[in-house]
Rosetta silent file (secondary structure, phi, psi, omega in degrees, C-alpha in Angstrom):
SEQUENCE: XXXXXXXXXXXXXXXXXXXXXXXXXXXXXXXXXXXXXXXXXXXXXXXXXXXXXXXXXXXXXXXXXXXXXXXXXXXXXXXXXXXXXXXXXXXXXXXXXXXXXXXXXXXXXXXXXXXXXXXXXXXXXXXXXXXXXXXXXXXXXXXXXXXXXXXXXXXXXXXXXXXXXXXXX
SCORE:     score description
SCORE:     0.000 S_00000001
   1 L     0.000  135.797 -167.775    3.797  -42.093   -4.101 S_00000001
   2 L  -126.582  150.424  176.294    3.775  -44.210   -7.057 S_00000001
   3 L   -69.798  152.153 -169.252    5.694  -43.929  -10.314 S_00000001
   4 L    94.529  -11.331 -169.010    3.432  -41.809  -12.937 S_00000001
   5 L   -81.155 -177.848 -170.376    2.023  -39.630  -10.152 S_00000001
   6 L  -128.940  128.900  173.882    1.842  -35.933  -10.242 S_00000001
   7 L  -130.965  164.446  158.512    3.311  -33.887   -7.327 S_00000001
   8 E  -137.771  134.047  164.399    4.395  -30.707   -6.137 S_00000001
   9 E   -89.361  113.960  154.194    7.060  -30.376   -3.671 S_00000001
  10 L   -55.213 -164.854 -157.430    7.971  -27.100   -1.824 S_00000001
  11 L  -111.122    5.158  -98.480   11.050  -25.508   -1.528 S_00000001
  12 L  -143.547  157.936  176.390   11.068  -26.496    2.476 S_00000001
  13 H   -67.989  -42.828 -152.920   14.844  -29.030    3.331 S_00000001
  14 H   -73.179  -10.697  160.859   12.033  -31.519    4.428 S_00000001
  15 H   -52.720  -49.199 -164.433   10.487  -31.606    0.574 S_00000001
  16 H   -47.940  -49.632 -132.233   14.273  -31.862   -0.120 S_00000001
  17 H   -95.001  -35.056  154.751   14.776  -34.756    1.842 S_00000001
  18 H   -46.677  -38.825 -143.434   11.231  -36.592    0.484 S_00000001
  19 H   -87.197  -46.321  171.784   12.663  -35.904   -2.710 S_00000001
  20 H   -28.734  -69.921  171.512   16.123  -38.096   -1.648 S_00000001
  21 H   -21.298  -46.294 -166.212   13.440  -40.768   -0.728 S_00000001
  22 H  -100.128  -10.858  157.228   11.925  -40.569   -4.163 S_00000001
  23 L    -9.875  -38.534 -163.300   15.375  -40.979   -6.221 S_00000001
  24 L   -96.451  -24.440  156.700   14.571  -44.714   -7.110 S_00000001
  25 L   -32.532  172.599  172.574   10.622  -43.588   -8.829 S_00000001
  26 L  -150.512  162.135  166.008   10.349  -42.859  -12.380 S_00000001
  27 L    76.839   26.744 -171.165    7.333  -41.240  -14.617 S_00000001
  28 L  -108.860 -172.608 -177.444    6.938  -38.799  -12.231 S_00000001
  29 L  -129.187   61.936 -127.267    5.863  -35.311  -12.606 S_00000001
  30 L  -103.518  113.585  151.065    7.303  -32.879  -10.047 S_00000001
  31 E  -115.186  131.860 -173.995    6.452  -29.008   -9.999 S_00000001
  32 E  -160.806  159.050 -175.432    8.368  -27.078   -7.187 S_00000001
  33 L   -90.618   -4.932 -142.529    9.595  -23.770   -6.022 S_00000001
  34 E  -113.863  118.731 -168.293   12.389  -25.406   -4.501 S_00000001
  35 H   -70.088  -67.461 -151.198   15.893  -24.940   -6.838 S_00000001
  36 H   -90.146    9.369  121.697   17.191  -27.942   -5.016 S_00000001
  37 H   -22.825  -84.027 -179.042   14.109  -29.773   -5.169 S_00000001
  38 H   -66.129  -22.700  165.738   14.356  -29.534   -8.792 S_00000001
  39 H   -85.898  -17.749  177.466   18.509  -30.311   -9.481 S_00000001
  40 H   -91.105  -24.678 -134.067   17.835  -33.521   -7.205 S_00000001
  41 H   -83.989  -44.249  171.688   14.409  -34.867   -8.830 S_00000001
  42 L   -61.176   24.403  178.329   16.107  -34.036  -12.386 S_00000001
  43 L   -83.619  -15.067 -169.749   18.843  -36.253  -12.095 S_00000001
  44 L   -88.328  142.790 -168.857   16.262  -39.006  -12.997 S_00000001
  45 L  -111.766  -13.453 -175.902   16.072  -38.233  -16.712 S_00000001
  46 L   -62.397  -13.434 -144.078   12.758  -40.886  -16.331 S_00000001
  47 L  -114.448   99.029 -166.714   11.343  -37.711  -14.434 S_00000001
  48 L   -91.089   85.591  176.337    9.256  -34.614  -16.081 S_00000001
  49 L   -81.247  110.859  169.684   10.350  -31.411  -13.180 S_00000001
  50 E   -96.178  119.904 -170.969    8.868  -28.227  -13.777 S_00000001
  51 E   -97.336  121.621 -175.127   10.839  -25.544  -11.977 S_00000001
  52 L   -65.272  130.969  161.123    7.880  -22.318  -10.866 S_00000001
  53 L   -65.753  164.371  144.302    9.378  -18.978  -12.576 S_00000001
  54 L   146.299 -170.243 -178.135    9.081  -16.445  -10.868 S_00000001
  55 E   -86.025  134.831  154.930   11.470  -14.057   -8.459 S_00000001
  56 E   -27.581  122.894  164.452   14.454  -15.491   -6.640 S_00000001
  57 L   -94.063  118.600 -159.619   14.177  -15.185   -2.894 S_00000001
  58 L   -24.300  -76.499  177.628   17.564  -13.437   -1.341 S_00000001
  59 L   -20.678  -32.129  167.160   18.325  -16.546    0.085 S_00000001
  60 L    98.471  -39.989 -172.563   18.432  -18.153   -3.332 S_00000001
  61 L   -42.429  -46.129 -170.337   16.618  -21.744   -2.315 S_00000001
  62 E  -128.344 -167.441  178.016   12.869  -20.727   -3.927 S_00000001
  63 E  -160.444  104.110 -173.492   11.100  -19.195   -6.096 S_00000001
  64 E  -111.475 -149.486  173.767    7.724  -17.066   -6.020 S_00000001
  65 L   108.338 -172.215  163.941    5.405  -14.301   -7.482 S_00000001
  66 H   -30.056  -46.343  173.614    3.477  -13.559   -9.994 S_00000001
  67 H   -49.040  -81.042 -163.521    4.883  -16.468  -12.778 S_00000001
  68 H   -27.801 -103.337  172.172    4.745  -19.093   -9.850 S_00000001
  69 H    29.610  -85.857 -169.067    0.632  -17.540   -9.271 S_00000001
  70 H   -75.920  -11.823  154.308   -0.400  -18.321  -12.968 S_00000001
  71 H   -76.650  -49.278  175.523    1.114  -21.841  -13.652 S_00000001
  72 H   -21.023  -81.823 -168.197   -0.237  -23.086  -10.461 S_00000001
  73 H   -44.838  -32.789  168.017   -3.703  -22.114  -11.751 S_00000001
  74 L   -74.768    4.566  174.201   -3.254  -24.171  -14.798 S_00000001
  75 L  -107.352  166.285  166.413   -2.243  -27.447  -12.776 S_00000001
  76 L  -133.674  130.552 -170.100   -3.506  -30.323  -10.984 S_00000001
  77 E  -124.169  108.367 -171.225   -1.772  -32.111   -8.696 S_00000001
  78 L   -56.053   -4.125 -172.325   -2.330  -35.387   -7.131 S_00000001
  79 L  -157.524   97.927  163.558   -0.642  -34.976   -4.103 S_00000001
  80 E   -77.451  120.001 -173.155    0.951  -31.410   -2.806 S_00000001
  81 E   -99.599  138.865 -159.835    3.515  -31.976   -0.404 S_00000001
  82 E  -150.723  138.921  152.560    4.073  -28.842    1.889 S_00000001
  83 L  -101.168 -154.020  166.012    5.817  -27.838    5.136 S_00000001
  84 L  -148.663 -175.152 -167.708    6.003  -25.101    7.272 S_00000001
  85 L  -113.915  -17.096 -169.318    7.616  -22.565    9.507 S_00000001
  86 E  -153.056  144.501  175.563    4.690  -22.902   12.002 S_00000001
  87 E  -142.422  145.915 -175.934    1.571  -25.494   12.997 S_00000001
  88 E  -160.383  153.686  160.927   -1.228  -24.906   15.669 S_00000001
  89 L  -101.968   52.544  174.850   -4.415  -26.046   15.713 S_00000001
  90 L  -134.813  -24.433  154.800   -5.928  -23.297   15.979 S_00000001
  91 L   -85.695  -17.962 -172.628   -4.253  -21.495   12.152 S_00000001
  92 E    74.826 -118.189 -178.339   -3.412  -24.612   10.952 S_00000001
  93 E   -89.428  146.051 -162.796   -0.370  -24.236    8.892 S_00000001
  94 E  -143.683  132.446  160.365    1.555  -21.290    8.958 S_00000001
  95 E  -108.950  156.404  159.686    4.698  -19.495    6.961 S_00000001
  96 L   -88.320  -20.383  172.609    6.753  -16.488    7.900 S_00000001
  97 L   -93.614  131.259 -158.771    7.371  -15.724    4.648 S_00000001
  98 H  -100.684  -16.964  162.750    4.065  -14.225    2.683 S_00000001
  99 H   -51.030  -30.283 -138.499    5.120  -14.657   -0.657 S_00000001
 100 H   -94.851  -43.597  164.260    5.881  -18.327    0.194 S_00000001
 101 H   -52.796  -43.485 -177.040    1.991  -18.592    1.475 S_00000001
 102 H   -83.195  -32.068  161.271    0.280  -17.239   -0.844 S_00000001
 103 L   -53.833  -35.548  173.429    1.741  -19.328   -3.357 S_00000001
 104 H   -70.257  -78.421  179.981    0.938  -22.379   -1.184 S_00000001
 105 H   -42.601 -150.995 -137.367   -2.880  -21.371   -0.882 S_00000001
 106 H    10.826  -62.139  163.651   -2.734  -22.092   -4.839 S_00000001
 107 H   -32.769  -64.935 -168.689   -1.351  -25.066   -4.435 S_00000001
 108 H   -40.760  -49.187  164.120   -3.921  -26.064   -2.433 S_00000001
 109 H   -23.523  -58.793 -160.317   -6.453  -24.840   -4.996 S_00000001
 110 H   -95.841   21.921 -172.930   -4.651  -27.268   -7.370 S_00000001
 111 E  -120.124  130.331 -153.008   -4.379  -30.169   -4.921 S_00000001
 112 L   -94.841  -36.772 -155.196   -6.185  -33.253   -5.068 S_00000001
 113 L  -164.542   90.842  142.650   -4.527  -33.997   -1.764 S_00000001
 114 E   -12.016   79.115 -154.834   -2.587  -32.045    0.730 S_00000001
 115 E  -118.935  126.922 -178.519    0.062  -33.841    2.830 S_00000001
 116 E  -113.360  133.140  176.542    1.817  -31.742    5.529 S_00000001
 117 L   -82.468   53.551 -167.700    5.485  -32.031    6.158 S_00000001
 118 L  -107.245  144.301  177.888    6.160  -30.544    9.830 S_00000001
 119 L  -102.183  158.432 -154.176    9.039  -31.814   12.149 S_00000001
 120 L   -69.650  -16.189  167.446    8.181  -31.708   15.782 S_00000001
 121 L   -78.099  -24.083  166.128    9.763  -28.446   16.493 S_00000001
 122 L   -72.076  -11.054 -179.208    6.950  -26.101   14.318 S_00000001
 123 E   -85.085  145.501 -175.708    3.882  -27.757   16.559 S_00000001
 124 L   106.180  -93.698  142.390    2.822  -24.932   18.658 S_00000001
 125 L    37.212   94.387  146.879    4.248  -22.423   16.601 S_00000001
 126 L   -96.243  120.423  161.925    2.435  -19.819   14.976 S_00000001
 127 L  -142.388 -159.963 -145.249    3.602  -17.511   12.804 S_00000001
 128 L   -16.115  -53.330  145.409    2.862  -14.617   10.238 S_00000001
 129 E  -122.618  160.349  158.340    0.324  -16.336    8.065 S_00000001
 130 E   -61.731  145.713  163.177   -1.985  -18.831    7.479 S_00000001
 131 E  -166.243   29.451  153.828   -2.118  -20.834    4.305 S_00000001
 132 E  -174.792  141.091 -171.234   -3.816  -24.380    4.949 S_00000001
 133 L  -102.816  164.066  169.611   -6.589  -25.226    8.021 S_00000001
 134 H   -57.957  -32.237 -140.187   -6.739  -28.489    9.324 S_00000001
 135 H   -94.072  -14.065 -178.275   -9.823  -29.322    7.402 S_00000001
 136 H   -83.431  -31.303 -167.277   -7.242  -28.672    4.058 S_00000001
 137 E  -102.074  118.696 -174.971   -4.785  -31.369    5.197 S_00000001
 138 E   -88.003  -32.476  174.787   -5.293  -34.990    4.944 S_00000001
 139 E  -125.219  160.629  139.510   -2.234  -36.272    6.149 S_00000001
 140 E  -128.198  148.304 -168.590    0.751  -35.000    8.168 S_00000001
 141 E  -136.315  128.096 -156.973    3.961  -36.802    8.594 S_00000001
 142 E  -149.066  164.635 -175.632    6.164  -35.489   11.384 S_00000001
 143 L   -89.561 -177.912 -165.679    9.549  -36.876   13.359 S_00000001
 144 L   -79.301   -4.657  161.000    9.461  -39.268   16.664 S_00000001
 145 L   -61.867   16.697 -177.742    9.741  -36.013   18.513 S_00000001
 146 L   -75.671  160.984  149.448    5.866  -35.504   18.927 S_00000001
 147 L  -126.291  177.005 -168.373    4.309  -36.023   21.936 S_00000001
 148 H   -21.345  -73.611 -163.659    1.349  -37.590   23.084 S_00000001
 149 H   -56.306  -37.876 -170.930   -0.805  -34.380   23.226 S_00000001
 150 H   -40.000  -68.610 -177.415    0.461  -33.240   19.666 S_00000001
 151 H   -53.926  -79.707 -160.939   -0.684  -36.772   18.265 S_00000001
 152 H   -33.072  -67.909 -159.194   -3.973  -36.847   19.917 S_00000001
 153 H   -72.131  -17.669  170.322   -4.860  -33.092   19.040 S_00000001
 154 H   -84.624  -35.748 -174.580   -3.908  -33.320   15.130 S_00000001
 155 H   -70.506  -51.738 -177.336   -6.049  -37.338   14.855 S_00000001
 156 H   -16.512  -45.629  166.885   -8.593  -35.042   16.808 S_00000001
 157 H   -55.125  -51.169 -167.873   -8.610  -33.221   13.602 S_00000001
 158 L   111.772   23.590 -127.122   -9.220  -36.087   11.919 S_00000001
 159 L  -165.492   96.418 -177.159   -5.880  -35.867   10.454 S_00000001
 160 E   -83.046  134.244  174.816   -3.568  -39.298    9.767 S_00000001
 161 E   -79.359  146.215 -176.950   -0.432  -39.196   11.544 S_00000001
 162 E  -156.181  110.358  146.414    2.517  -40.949   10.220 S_00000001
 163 E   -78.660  129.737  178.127    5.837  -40.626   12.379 S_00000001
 164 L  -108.138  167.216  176.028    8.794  -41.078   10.849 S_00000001
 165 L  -131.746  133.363 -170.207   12.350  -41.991   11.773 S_00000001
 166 L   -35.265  167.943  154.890   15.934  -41.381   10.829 S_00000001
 167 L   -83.301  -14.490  167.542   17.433  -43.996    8.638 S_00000001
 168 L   -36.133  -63.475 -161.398   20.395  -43.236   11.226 S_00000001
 169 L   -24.647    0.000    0.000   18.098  -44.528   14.215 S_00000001
């Protein structure tokens, strides 16, 4: 990520935590569903965040629907960052929530370039829907909890791996 770039973040902790990461950028240009996405990225006043309207989800954390639907279709994004609730290689990416999905397939729409955000506990894991195939995702970035087979069967895809590690470690 470079300063100047155009992104969209979900509403997911692990966007949140990317976003911590991106604190010291400037120029950028962040659209996200995620209210606390959008209260960390704007603290940088160097930083143009576009928060998706759209209905509140009980929880309070995102925001989808209809609104969300139609700005998506009017953006382009260089880099859509996304998790999930689920990963398999046989659905690809997965949410439990459907609102949360279908808004994500848009994204995608609008994405020059898909980078998936799963920690080591969603591979295997399918659940309710689909919303991105391997063949959608160019990258995934995941914690040192993978194992062997995981990494093999996502480069299998064709799909660069990037493990990451606390700053704790």
């Amino acid at each position: 990520i470079q300063d100047g770039d155009s992104l969209l973040l979900d509403a997911s902790s692990t966007a949140y935590y990317l976003g911590l990461a991106l604190e010291s950028r400037s120029q950028l240009r962040v659209v996200t569903n995620g209210l606390d996405v959008a209260r960390l990225l704007a603290r940088n006043p160097a930083n143009t965040v576009i928060l998706i309207g759209g209905i509140l989800n009980p929880e309070g954390s995102s925001v989808t629907g209809l609104f969300s639907d139609m700005l998506i279709q009017e953006l382009h994004f260089q880099k859509a960052f996304m998790s999930c609730s689920g990963f398999s290689i046989a659905r690809g990416m997965t949410e439990v929530h459907l609102q949360e999905a279908l808004l994500k397939r848009k994204v995608i729409e609008s994405a020059g370039e898909v980078i998936a955000l799963v920690d080591s506990s969603k591979l295997g894991k399918e659940d309710l829907t689909p919303f991105a195939s391997l063949g959608q995702i160019c990258c995934l970035y995941t914690d040192d909890g993978i194992s062997g087979e995981w990494l093999e069967k996502i480069e299998g895809a064709n799909i660069k791996v990037t493990i990451c590690r606390s700053k704790l470690d």
